[in-house]
N, C-alpha and C positions, 0 to 999 in steps of 0.2 A: 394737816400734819404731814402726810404721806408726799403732798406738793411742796414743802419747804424742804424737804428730805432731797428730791431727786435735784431740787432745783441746786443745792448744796454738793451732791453729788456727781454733778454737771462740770462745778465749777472746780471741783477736784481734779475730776478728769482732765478739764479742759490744762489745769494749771501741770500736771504731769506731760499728759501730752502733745501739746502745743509746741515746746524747744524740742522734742524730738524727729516731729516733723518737718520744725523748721530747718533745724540739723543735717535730717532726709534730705532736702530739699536745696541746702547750701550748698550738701556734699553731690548730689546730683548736677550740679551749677560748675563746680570745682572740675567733675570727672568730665563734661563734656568741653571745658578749658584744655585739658590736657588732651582730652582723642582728640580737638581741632589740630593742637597743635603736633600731635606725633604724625594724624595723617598727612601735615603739608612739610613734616620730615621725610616721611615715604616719597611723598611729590617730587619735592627739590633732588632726593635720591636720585630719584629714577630719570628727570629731565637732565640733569645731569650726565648719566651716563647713557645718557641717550643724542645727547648733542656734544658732546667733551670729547669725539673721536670721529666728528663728520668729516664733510671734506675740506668745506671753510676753515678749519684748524689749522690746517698743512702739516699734518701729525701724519699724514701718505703722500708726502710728495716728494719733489730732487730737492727744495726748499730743505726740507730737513738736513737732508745731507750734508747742503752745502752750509747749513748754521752751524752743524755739530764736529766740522771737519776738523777745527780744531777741539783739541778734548777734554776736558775738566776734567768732568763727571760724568756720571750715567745719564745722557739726554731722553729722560721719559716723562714727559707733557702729561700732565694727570687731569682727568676730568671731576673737576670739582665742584659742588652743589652751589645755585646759587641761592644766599641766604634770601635773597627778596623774595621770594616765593612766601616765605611767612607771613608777610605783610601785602599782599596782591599788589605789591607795586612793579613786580618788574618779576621776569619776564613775561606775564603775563599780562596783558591791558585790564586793565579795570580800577575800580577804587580803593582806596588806602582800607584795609581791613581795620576795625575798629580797636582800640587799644586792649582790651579786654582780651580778646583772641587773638594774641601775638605773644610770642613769651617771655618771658621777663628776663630771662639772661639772656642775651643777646646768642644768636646761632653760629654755631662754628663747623668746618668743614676740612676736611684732610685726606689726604691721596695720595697714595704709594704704589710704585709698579716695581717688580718680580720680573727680570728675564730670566726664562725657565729653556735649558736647551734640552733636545730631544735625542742630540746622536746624532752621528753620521756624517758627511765633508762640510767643514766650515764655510764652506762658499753657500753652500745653498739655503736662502732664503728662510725655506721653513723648518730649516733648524732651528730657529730660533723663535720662541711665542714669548707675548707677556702675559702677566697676571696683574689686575688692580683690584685695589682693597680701595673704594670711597667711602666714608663715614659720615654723617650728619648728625650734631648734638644741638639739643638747644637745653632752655630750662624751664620749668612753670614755679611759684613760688608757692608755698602750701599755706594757704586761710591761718590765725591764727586759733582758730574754732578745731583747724585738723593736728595741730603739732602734737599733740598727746600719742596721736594713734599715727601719724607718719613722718615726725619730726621735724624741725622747724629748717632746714636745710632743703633747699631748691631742688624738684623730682626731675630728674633727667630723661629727657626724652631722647633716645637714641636709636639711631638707623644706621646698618651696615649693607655693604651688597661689596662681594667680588664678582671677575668674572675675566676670562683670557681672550684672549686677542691678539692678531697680528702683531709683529714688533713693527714697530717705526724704523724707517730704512736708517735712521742715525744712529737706533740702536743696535742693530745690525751690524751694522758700520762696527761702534764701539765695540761689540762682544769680539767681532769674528776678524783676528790677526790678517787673513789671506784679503777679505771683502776691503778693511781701512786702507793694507797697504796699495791693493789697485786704483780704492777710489781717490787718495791722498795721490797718486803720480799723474792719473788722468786727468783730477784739476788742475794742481800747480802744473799739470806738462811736462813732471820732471822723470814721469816715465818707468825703467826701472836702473836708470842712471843715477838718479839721486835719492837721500836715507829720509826717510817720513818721520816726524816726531814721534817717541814713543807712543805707545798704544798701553795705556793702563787698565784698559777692558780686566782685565779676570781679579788685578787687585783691585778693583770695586766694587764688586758684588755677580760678574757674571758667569753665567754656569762655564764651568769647564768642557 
């Protein structure tokens, strides 16, 4: 009697606690889905702003100058995340990460630079620094065992980093009236005999 009892009891247990381990266990599966994929957002981040400002860029060179000489806009080359990183296909050598650990909205990347002036005669140089803000998003899509407790809408995984830096001799250029108009007559040769296109520098965003 006391044998049909446990053996009964067993099968009770088993039947309550069984889907809560598996549960445990899914959602254990889910949570290291998502830290693979935030920390190869950190990754992409940081290789990013780690290579987005070498010297292969030409983001420090007379090159820039002489692309930005004419002037649109604010010429600041942003360094921005490569999304392969998610997928270990690129920059880095190795094999295709499995589909599982990759995230289901596709990765997206964004980059904005800040000239920030400091004071003092517009010619020189370190008057003027940047600031960038890189971003990396991707997505994971939530189990539909989890939607109760975290909704049925794709968890974003998100990475931010700024950080200052030299300006780019273009931008330079663009902020600083006295820097454009010398370097504008030293290429054309026009010296200071002839009128340089305007300089929209400070109606675009640069510091006064």
């Amino acid at each position: 009697m006391l044998l049909r009892r446990s053996r009964g009891q067993t099968m009770i247990e088993t039947v309550i606690m069984l889907p809560l381990v598996l549960l445990a266990i899914f959602c254990m599966i889910y949570l290291a889905k998502y830290a693979v994929v935030s920390e190869r957002a950190e990754l992409s981040l940081r290789y990013g702003l780690l290579t987005g400002f070498d010297t292969g860029s030409g983001a420090y060179s007379a090159g820039n100058i002489y692309q930005n000489i004419n002037l649109a806009g604010l010429p600041a080359p942003c360094a921005t995340a490569p999304p392969q990183i998610f997928s270990n296909s690129a920059p880095f050598p190795g094999p295709t990460s499995a589909p599982f650990w990759q995230p289901d909205v596709a990765p997206t990347s964004t980059c904005s630079t800040t000239a920030i002036g400091l004071g003092g005669a517009q010619f020189l140089a370190a008057h003027y620094i940047a600031e960038t803000l890189v971003t990396v998003a991707a997505g994971v899509n939530v189990p539909t065992y989890l939607v109760p407790m975290l909704g049925s809408g794709p968890q974003t995984v998100h990475s931010a980093a700024s950080f200052t830096h030299s300006a780019y001799p273009g931008l330079i250029m663009y902020c600083s009236n006295e820097v454009y108009n010398r370097v504008w007559g030293a290429i054309t040769a026009g010296g200071t005999t002839s009128t340089p296109p305007p300089n929209l520098g400070n109606a675009n965003g640069c510091p006064q």
